[in-house]
C-alpha positions, 0 to 999 in steps of 0.5 A, spaced: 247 654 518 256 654 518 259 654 511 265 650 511 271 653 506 277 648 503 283 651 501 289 647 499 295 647 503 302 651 501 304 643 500 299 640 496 298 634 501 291 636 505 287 641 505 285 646 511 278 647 513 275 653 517 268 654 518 264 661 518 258 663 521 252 664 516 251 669 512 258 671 513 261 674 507 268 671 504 274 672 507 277 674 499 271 679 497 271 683 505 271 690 504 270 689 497 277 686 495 278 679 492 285 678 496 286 670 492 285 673 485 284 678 480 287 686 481 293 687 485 290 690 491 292 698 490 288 697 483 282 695 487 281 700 492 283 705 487 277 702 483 273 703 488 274 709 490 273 711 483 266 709 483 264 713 489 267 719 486 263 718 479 257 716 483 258 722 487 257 720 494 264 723 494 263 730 491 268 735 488 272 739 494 270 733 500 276 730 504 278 722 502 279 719 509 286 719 511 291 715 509 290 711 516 283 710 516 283 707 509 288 702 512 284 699 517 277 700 512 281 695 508 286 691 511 292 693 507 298 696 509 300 704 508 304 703 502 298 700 498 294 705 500 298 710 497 299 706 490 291 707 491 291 714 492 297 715 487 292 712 481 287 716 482 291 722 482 294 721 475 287 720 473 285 728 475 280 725 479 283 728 487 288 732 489 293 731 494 295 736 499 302 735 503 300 735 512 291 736 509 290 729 506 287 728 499 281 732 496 276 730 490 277 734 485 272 739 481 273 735 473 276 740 469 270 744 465 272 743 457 269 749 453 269 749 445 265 753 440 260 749 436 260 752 430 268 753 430 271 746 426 277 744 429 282 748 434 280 744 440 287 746 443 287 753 441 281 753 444 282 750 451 289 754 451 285 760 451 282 758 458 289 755 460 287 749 459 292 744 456 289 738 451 293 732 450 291 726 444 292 719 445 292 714 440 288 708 440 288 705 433 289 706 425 287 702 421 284 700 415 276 699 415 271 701 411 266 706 413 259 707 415 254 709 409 253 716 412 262 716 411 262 713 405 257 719 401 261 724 405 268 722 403 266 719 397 271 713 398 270 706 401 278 707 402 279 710 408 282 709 415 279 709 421 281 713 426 280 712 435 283 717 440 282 720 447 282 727 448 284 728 456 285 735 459 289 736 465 290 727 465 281 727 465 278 723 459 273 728 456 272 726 448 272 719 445 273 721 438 273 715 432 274 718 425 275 716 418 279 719 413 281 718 405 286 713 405 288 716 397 289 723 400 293 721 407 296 714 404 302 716 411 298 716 416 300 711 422 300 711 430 306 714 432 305 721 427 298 721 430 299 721 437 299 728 441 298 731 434 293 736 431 289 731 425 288 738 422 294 740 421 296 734 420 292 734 413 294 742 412 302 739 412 300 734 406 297 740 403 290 740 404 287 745 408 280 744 411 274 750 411 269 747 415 262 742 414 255 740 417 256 738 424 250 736 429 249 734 437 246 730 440 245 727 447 246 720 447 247 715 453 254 712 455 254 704 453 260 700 456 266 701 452 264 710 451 263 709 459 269 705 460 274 709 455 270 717 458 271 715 466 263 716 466 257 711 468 253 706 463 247 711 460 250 717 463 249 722 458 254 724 453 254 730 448 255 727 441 258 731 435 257 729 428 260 731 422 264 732 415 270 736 415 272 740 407 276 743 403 274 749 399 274 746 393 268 741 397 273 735 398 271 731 403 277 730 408 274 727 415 267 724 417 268 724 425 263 722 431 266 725 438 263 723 444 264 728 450 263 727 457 258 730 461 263 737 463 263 739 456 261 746 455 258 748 447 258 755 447 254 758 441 254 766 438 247 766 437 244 772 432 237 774 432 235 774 424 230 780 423 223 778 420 219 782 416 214 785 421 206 787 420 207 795 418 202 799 421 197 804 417 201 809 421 207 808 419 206 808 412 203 815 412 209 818 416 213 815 411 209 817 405 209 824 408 217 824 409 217 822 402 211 828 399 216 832 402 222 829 400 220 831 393 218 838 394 225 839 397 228 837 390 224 840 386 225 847 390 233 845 388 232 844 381 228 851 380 233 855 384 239 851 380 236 852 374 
């Protein structure tokens, strides 16, 4: 049956009811947009192109509609539309061609060597990638247990930063570190700095640690925080940071979103293999011989 809406009027004094056929969708929600409440509509739509690009049905290299197509999809005018298409290119994710329209860009690729600790910015420069480092928070807070026995101290601070390359999020790193040794650290020293050359300036100067990676899936706020989806997989590296004297100088977790590469030097280790009956013979021959020879150099020196 026909629903009716009520809205009050601009003058407070009544109210204006219109009727919509059954089943017909909310004026305020047509096309996916909230008009009466919520985001501004360019953050809307930006939205909502955001998810189609991340739940692939636009995929890297395919063409947005136009600009004029997008505005008949959702009712608004141009200057909305290009506010919209504007958010998404500061987030990396199309690229906008001048007389071409705007295209979904290929996410950037992060490469990092697994057994290497730090040097994350070197690391992507050799690929001509730039990393850039946003700090979330620093604050005081007691660490895990696996922290506390890594950095034997309850004192320390707690660390959160996003690493972006080309504008696109691709780790989300949490890290705690001894307050007694870093008593300066704030917010502001940190943002878009190395944390490593950081401890080298106070005079320590990390060596390297255990590290571990897992696969773990994605919870609301690491989705949120990496641009990817809830349960998505993520890359997790696990570990401690020490100086050569063995003085635990960070414990982090950092959660890498799926376009991250770990490269490996893997290295064959040679195991002693089964000899065989031959070859024990030739050697024993080689060795008989061997000792006749010598014994021929020791006659004739004598």
């Amino acid at each position: 049956m026909p629903r009716l809406r009520a809205k009050m009027c601009s003058s407070g004094k009544g109210v204006n009811v219109s009727v919509e056929p059954a089943g017909a969708e909310p004026r305020e929600r047509a096309n996916g947009l909230n008009r009466e409440e919520g985001p501004p509509l360019h953050a809307q739509i930006r939205d909502i192109l955001h998810r189609q690009i991340l739940e692939r049905p636009l995929l890297p290299g395919s063409p947005l509609p136009t600009e004029e197509e997008l505005q008949k999809q959702f009712g608004v005018s141009r200057s909305v539309v290009r506010q919209a298409l504007s958010g998404l290119s500061d987030l990396g994710l199309i690229r906008r061609q001048r007389g071409r329209g705007s295209v979904v860009a290929a996410s950037p690729v992060l490469r990092r060597h697994i057994q290497r600790a730090g040097g994350l910015d070197e690391q992507a420069a050799a690929h001509g990638q730039r990393l850039r480092t946003h700090v979330i928070s620093v604050e005081h807070a007691a660490p895990p247990e696996p922290a506390v026995e890594a950095l034997n101290t309850t004192n320390t601070w707690k660390i959160e930063r996003i690493r972006y390359l080309e504008e696109v999020p691709v780790a989300f790193m949490r890290t705690w570190v001894p307050r007694d040794l870093f008593p300066h650290f704030s917010k502001e020293l940190l943002e878009d700095a190395s944390l490593l050359g950081l401890m080298r300036e106070h005079g320590y100067h990390p060596a390297g640690g255990p590290r571990q990676v897992q696969a773990v899936a994605a919870d609301p706020d690491l989705a949120q925080r990496l641009n990817s989806n809830i349960r998505e997989p993520l890359l997790l590296l696990q570990g401690v940071t020490r100086d050569a004297l063995g003085h635990g100088l960070e414990w982090f977790n950092v959660w890498h979103s799926p376009n991250t590469v770990f490269d490996v030097d893997a290295q064959v280790t040679s195991q002693p293999g089964r000899v065989s009956q031959d070859h024990i013979r030739r050697l024993r021959n080689l060795t008989q011989q061997l000792e006749s020879e010598l014994a021929d150099l020791e006659r004739g020196a004598r």
